[in-house]
mmCIF file of the C-alpha atoms, coordinates in Angstrom:
data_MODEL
# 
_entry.id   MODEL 
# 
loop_
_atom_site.group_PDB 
_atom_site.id 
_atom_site.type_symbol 
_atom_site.label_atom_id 
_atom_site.label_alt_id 
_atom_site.label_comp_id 
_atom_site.label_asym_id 
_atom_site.label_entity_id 
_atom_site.label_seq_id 
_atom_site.pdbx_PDB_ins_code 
_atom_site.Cartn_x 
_atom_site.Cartn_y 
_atom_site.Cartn_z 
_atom_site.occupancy 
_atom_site.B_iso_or_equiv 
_atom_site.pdbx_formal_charge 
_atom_site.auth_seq_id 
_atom_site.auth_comp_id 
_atom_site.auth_asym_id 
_atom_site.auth_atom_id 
_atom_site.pdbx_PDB_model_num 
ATOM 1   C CA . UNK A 1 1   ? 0.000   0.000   0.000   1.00 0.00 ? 1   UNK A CA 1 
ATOM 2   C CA . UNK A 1 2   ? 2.614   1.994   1.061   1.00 0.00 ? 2   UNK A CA 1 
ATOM 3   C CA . UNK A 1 3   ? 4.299   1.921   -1.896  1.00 0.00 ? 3   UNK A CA 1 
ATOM 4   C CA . UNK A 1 4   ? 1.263   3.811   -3.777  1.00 0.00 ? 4   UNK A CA 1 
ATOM 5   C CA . UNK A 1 5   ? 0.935   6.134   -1.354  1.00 0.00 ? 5   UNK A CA 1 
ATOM 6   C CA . UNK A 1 6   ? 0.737   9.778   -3.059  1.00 0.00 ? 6   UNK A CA 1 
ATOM 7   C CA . UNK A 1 7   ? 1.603   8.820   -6.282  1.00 0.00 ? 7   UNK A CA 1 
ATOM 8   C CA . UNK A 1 8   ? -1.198  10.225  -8.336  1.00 0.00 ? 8   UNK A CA 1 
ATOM 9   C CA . UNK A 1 9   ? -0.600  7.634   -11.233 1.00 0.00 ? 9   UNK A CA 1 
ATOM 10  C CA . UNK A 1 10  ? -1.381  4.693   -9.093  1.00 0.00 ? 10  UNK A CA 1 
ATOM 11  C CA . UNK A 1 11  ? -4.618  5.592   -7.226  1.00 0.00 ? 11  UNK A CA 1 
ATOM 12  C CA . UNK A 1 12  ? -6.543  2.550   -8.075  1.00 0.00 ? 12  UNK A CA 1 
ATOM 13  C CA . UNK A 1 13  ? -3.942  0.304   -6.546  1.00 0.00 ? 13  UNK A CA 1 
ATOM 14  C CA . UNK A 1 14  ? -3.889  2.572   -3.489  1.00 0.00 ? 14  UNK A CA 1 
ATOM 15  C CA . UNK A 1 15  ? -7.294  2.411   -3.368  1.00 0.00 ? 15  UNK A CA 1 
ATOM 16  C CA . UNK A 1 16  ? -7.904  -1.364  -3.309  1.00 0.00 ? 16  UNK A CA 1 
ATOM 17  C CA . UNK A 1 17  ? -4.714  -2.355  -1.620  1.00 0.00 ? 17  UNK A CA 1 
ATOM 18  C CA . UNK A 1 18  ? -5.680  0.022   1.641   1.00 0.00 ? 18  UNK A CA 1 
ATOM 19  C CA . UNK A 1 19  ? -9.027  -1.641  1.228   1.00 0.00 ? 19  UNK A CA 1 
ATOM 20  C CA . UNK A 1 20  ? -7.335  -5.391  1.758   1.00 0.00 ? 20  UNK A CA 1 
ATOM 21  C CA . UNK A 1 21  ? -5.060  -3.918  4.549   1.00 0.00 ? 21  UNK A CA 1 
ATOM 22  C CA . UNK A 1 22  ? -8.012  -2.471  6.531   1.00 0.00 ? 22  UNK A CA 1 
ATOM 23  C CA . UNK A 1 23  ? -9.909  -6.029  5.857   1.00 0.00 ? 23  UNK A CA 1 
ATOM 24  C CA . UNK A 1 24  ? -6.921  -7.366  7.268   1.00 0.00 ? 24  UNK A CA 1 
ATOM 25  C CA . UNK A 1 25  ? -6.206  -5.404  10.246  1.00 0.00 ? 25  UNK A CA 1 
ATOM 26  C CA . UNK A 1 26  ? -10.183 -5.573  11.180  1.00 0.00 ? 26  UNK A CA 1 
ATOM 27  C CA . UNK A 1 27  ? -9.971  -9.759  11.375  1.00 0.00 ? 27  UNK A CA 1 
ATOM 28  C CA . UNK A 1 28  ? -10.066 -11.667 14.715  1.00 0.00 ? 28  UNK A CA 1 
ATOM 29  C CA . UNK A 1 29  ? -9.179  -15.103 13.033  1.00 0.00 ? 29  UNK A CA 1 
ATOM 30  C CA . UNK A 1 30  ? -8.520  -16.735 10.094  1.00 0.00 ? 30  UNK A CA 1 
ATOM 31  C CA . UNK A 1 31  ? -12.110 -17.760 8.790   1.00 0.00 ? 31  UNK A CA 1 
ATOM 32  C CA . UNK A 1 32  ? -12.923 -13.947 9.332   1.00 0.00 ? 32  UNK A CA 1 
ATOM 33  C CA . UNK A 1 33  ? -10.058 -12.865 7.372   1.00 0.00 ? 33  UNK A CA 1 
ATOM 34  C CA . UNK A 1 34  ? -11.188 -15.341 4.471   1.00 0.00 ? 34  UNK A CA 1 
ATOM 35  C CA . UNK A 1 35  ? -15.037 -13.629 4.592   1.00 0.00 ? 35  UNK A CA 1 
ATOM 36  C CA . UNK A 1 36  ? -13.729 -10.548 4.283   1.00 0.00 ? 36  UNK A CA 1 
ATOM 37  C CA . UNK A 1 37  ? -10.850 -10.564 1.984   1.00 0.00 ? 37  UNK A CA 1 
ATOM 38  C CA . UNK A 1 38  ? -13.559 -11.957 -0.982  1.00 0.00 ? 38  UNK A CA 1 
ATOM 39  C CA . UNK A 1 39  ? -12.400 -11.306 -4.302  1.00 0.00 ? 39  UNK A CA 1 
ATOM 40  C CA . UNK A 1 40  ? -10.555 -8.070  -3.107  1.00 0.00 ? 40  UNK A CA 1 
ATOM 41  C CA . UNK A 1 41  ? -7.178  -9.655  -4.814  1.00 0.00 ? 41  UNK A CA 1 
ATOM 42  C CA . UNK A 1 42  ? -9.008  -10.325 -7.828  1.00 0.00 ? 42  UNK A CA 1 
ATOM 43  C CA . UNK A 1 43  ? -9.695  -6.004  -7.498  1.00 0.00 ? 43  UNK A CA 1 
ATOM 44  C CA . UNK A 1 44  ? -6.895  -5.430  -6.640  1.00 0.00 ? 44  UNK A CA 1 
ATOM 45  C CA . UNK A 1 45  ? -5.000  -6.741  -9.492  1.00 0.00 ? 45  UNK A CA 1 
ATOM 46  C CA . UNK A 1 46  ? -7.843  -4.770  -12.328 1.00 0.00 ? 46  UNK A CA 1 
ATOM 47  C CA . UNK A 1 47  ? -6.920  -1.755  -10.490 1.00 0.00 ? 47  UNK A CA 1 
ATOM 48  C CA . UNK A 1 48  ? -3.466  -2.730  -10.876 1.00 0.00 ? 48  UNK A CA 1 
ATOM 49  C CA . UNK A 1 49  ? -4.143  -3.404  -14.794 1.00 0.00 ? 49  UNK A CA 1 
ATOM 50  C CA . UNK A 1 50  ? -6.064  -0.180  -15.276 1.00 0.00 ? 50  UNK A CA 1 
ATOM 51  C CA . UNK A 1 51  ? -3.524  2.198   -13.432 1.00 0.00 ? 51  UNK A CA 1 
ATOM 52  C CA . UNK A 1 52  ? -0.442  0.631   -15.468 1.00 0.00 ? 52  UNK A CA 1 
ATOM 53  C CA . UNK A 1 53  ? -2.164  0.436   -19.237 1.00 0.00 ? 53  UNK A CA 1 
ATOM 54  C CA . UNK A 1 54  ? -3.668  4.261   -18.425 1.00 0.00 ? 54  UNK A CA 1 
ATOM 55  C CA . UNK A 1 55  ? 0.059   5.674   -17.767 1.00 0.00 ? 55  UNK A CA 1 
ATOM 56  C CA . UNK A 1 56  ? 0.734   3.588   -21.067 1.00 0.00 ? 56  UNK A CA 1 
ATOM 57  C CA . UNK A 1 57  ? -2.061  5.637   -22.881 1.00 0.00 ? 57  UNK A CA 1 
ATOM 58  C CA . UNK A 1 58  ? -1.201  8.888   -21.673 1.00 0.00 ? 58  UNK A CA 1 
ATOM 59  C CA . UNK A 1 59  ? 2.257   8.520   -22.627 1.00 0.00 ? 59  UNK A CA 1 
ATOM 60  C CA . UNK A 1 60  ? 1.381   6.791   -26.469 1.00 0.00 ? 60  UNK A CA 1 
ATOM 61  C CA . UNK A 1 61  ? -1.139  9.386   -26.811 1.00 0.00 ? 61  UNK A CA 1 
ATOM 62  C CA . UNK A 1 62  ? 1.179   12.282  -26.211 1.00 0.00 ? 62  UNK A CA 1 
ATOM 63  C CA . UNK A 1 63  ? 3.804   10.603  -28.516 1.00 0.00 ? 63  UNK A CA 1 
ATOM 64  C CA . UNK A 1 64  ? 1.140   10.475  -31.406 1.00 0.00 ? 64  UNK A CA 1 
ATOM 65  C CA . UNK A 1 65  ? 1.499   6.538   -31.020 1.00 0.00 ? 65  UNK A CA 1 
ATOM 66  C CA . UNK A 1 66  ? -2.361  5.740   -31.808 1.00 0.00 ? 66  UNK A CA 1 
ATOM 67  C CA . UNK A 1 67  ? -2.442  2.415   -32.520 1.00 0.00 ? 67  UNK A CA 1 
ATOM 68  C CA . UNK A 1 68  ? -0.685  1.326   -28.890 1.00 0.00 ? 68  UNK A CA 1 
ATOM 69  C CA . UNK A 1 69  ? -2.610  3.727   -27.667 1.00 0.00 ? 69  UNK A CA 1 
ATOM 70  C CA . UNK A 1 70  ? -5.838  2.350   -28.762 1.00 0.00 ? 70  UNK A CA 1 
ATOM 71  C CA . UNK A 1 71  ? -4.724  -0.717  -27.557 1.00 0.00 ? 71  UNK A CA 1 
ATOM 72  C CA . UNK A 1 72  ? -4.101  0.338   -23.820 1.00 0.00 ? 72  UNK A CA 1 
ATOM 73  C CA . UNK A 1 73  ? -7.210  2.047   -23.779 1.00 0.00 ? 73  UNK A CA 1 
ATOM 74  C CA . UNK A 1 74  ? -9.500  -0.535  -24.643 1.00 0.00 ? 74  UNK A CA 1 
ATOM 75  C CA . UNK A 1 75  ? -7.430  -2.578  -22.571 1.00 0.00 ? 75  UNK A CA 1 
ATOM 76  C CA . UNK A 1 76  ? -8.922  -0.175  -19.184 1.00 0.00 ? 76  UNK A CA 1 
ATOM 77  C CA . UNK A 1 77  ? -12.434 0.338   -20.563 1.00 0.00 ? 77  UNK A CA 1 
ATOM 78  C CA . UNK A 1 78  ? -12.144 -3.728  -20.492 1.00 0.00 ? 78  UNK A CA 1 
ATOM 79  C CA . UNK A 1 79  ? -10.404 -4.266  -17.189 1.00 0.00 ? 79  UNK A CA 1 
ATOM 80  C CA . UNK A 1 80  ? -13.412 -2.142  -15.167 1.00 0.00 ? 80  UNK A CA 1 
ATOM 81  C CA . UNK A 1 81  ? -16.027 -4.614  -15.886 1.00 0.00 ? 81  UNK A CA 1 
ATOM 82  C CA . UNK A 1 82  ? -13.643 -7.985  -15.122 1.00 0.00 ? 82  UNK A CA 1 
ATOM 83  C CA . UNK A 1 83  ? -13.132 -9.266  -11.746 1.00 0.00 ? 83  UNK A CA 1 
ATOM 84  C CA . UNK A 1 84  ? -11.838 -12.692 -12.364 1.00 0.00 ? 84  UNK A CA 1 
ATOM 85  C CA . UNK A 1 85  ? -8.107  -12.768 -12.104 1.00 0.00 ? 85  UNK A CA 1 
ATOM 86  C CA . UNK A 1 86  ? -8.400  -15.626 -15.095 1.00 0.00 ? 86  UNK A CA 1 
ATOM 87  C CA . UNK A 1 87  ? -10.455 -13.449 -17.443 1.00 0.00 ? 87  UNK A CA 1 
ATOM 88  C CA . UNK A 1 88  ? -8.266  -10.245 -17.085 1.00 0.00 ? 88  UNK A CA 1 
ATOM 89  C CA . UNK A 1 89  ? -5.502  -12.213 -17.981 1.00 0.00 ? 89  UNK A CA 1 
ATOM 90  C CA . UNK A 1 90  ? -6.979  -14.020 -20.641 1.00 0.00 ? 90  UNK A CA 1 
ATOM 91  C CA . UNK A 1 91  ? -8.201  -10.071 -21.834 1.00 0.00 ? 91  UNK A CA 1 
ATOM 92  C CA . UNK A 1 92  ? -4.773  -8.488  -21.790 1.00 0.00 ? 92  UNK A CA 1 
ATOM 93  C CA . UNK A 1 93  ? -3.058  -11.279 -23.421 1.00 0.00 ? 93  UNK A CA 1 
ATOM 94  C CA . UNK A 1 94  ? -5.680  -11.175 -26.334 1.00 0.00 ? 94  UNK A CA 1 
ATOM 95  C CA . UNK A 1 95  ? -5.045  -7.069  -26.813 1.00 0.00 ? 95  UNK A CA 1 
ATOM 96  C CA . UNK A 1 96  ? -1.852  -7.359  -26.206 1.00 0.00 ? 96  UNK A CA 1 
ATOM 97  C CA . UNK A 1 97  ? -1.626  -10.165 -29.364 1.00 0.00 ? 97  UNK A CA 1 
ATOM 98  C CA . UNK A 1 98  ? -4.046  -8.001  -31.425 1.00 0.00 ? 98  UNK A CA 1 
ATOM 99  C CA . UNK A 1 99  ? -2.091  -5.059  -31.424 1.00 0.00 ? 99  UNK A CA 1 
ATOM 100 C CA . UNK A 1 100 ? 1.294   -7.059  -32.405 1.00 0.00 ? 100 UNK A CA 1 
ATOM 101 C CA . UNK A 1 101 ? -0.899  -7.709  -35.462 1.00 0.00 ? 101 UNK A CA 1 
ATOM 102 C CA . UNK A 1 102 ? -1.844  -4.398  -35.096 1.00 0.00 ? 102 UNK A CA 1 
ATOM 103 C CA . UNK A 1 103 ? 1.190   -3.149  -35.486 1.00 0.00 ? 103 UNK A CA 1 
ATOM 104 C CA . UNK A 1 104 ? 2.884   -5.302  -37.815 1.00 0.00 ? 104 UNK A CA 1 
ATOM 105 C CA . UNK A 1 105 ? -0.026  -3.818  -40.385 1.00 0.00 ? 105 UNK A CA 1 
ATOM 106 C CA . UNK A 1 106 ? 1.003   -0.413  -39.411 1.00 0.00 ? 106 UNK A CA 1 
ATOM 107 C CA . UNK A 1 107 ? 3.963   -0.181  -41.477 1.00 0.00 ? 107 UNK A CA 1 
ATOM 108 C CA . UNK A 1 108 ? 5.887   1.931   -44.028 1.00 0.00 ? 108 UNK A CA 1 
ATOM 109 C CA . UNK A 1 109 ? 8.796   -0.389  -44.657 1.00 0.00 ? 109 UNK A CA 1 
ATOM 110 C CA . UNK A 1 110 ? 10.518  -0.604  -46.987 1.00 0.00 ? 110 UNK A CA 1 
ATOM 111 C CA . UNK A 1 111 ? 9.633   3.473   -47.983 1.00 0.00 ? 111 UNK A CA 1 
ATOM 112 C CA . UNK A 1 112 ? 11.720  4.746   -45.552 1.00 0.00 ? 112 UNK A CA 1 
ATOM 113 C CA . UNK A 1 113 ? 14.953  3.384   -47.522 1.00 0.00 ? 113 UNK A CA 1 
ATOM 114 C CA . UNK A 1 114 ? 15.758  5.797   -50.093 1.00 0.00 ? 114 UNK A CA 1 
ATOM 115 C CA . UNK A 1 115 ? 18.714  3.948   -51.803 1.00 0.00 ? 115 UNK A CA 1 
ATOM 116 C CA . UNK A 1 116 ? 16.997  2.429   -55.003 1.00 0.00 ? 116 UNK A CA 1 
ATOM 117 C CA . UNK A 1 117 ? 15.407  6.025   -55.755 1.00 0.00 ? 117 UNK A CA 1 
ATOM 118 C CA . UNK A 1 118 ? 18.364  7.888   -55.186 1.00 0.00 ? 118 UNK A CA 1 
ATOM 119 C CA . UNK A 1 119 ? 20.179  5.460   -57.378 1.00 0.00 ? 119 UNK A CA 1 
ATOM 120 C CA . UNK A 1 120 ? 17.169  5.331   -59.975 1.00 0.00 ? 120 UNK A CA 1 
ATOM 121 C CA . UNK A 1 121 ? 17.790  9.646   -60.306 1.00 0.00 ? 121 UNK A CA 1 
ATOM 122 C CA . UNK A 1 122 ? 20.912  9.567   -60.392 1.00 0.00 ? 122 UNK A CA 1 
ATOM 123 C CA . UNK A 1 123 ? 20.776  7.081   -63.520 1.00 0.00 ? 123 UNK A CA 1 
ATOM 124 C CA . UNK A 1 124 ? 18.147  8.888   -64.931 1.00 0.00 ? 124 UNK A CA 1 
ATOM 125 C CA . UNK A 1 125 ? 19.275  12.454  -64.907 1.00 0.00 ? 125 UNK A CA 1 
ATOM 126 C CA . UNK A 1 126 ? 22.930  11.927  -65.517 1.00 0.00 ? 126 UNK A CA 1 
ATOM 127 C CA . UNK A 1 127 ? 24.767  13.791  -68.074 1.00 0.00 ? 127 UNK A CA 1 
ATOM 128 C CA . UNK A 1 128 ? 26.200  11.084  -70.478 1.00 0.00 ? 128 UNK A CA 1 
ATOM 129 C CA . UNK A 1 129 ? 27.391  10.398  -73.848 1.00 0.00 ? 129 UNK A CA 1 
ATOM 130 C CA . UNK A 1 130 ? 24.275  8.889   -76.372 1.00 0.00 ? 130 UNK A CA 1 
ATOM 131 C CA . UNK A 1 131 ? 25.884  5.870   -76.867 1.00 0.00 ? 131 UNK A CA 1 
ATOM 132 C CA . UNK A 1 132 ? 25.876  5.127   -72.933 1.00 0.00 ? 132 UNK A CA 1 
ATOM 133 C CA . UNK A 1 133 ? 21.921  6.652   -72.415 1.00 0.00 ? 133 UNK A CA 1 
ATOM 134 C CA . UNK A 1 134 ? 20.067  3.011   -73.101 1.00 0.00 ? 134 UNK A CA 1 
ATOM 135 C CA . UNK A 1 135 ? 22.663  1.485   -70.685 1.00 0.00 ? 135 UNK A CA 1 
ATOM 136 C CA . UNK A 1 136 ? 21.448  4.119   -67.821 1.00 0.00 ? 136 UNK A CA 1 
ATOM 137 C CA . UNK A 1 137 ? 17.807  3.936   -68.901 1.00 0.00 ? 137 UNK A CA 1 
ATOM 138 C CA . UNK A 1 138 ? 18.185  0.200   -68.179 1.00 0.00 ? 138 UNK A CA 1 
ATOM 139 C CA . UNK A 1 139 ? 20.231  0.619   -65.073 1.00 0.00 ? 139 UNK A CA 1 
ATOM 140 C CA . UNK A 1 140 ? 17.129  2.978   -64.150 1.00 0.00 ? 140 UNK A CA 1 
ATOM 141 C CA . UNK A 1 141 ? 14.556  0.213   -65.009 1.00 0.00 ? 141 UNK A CA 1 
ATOM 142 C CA . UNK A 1 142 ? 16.476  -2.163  -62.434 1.00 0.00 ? 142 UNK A CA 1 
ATOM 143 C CA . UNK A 1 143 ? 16.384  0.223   -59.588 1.00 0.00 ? 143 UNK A CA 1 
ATOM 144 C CA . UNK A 1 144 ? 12.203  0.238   -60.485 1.00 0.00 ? 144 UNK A CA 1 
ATOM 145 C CA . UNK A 1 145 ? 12.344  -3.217  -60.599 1.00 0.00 ? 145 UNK A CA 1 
ATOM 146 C CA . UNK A 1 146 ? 14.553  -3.554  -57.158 1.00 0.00 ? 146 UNK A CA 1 
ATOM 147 C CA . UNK A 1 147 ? 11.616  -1.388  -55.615 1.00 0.00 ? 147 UNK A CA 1 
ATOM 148 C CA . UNK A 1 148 ? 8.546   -3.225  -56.853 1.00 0.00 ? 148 UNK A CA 1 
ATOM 149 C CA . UNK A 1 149 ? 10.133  -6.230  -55.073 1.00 0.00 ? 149 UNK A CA 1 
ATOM 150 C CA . UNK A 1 150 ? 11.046  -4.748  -51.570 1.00 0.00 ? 150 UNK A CA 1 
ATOM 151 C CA . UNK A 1 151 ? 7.279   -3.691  -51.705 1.00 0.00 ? 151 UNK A CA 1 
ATOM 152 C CA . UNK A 1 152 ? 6.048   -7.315  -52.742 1.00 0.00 ? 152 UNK A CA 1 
ATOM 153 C CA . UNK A 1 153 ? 7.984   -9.766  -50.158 1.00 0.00 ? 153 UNK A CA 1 
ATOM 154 C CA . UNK A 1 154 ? 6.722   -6.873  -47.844 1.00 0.00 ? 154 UNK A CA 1 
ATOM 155 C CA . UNK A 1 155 ? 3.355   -7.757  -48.725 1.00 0.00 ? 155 UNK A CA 1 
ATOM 156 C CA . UNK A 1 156 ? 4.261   -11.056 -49.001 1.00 0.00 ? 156 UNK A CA 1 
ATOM 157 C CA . UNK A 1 157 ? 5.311   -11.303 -45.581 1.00 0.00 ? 157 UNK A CA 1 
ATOM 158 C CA . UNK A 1 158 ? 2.419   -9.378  -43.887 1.00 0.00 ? 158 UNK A CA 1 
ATOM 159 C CA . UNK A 1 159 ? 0.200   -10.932 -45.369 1.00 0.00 ? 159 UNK A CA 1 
ATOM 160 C CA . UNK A 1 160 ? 0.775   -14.063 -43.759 1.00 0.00 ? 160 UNK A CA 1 
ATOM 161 C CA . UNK A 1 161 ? -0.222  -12.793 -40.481 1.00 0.00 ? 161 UNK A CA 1 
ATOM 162 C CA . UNK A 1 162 ? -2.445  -9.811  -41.838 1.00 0.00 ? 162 UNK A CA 1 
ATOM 163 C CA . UNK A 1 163 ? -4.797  -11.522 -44.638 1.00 0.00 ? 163 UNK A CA 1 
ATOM 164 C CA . UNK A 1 164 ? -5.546  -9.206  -47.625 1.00 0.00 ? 164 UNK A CA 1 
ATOM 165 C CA . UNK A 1 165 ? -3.036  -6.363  -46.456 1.00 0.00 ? 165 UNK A CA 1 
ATOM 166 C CA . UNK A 1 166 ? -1.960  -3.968  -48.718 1.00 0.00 ? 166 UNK A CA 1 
ATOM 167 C CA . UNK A 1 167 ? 0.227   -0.839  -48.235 1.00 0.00 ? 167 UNK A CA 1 
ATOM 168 C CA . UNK A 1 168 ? -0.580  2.564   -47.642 1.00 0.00 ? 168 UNK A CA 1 
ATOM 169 C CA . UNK A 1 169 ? 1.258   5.535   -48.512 1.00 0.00 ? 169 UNK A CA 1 
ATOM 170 C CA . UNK A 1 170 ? -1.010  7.486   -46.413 1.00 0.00 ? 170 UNK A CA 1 
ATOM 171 C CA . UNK A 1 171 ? 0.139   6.189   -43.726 1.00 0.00 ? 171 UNK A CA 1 
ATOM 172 C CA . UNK A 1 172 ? 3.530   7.840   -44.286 1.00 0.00 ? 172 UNK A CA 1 
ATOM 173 C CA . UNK A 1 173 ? 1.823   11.249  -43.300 1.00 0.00 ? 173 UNK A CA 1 
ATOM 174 C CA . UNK A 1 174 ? 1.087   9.851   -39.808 1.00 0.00 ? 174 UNK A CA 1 
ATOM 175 C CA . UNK A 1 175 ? 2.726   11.540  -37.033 1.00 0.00 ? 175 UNK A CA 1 
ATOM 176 C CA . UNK A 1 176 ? 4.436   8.196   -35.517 1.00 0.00 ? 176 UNK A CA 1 
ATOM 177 C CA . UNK A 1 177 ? 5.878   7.175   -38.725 1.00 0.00 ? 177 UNK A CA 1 
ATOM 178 C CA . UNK A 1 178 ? 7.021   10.598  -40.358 1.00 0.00 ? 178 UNK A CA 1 
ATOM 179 C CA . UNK A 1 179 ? 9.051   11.048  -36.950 1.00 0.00 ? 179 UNK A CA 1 
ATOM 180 C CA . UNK A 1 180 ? 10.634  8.591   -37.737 1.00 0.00 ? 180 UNK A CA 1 
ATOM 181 C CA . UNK A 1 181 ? 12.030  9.920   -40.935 1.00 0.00 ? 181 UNK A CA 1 
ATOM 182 C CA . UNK A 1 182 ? 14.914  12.365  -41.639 1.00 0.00 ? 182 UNK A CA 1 
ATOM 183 C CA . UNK A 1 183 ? 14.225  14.126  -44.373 1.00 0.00 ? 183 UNK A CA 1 
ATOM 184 C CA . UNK A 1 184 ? 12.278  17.381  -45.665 1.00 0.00 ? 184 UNK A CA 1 
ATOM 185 C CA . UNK A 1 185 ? 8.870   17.048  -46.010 1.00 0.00 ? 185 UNK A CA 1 
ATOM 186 C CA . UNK A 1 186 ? 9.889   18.500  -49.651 1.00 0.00 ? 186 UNK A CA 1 
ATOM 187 C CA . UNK A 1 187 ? 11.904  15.146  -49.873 1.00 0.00 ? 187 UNK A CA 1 
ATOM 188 C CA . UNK A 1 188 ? 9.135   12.612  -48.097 1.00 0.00 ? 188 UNK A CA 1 
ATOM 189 C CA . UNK A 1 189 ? 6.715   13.915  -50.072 1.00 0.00 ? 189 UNK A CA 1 
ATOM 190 C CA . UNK A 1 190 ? 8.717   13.279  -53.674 1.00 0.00 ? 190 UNK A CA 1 
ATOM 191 C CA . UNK A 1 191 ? 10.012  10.349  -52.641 1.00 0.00 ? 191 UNK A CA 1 
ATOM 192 C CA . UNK A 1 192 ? 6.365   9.431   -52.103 1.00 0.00 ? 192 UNK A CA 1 
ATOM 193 C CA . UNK A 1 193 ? 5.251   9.994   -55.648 1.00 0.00 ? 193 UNK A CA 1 
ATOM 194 C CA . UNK A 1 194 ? 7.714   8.788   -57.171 1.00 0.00 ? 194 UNK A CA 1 
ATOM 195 C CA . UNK A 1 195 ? 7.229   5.434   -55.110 1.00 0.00 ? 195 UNK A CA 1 
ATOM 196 C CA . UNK A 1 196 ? 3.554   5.622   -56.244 1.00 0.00 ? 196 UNK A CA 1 
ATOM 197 C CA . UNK A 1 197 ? 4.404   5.936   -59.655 1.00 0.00 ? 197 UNK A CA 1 
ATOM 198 C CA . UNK A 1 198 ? 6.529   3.115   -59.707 1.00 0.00 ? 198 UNK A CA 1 
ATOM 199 C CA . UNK A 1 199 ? 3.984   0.991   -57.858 1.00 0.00 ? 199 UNK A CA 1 
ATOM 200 C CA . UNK A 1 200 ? 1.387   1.556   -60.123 1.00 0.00 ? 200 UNK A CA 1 
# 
């Protein structure tokens, strides 16, 4: 209890764990102290659930994180209406699996490596002798080609546990993935044209 005491984050746990202590301290003997305990561990560990996944939301919400952040969230609204130890478990670990899924669908890879349309423009708008110009073109068409793969065994590999994904460019414009990315938006947002050119 003590441990909870005054920390604002925690006030649930507080709350039920100063409820079991008083239960405690009010028992004569053992079969009282069974009565009145109940299902108050059972409480205490929802309160326990809800005060940890809410810090979790607070702080994924502030970072722009929405998809953990939906996940922690329905993860509380959940917890308040359990009281079986079993079936909050059994709750948790289900979110918790959903939003790996979750997350493996929320993905720009592989947009955020540039290499293969740097290398494309630099084969396309260099300076050369005619002779050599069908010899860039096709070095060009390779870096294309390199890119419509990445993008496949991507898809490929989501797929298998995300049936009928597909990518989404919009998703580059999110807040927790353009972070993530070191360039101008001048630059993110050419490199993202160009990428859905090619992809067409």
């Amino acid at each position: 209890m003590l441990r909870y005491e005054g920390n604002h984050y925690y006030t649930n746990s507080y709350n039920c764990e100063k409820e079991i202590y008083e239960a405690i301290k009010s028992c004569q003997s053992l079969d009282e102290f069974k009565t009145k305990l109940g299902n108050l561990n059972g409480k205490n560990a929802v309160a326990l659930v809800i005060d940890q996944y809410t810090i979790r939301y607070r702080f994924y919400a502030e970072m722009g994180e929405t998809v953990k952040a939906g996940c922690c969230k329905r993860i509380t609204e959940k917890a308040k209406t359990i009281s079986n130890v079993t079936d909050l478990m059994t709750m948790v670990n289900e979110e918790e699996h959903q939003l790996m899924l979750s997350l493996t669908a929320d993905t720009i890879h592989p947009f955020e490596d540039f290499v293969n349309l740097e290398n494309m423009e630099i084969w396309q708008d260099a300076e050369v002798p005619e002779k050599y110009k069908s010899q860039y073109k096709e070095l060009a068409e390779k870096e294309k080609e390199s890119i419509n793969e990445k993008f496949q065994r991507q898809k490929e590999a989501v797929r298998k546990m995300v049936p009928g994904w597909n990518f989404s460019l919009e998703l580059i414009n999110e807040f927790r993935h353009r972070r993530l990315l070191p360039y101008s938006d001048e630059t993110v947002l050419r490199n993202k044209l160009l990428t859905e050119q090619i992809l067409k």
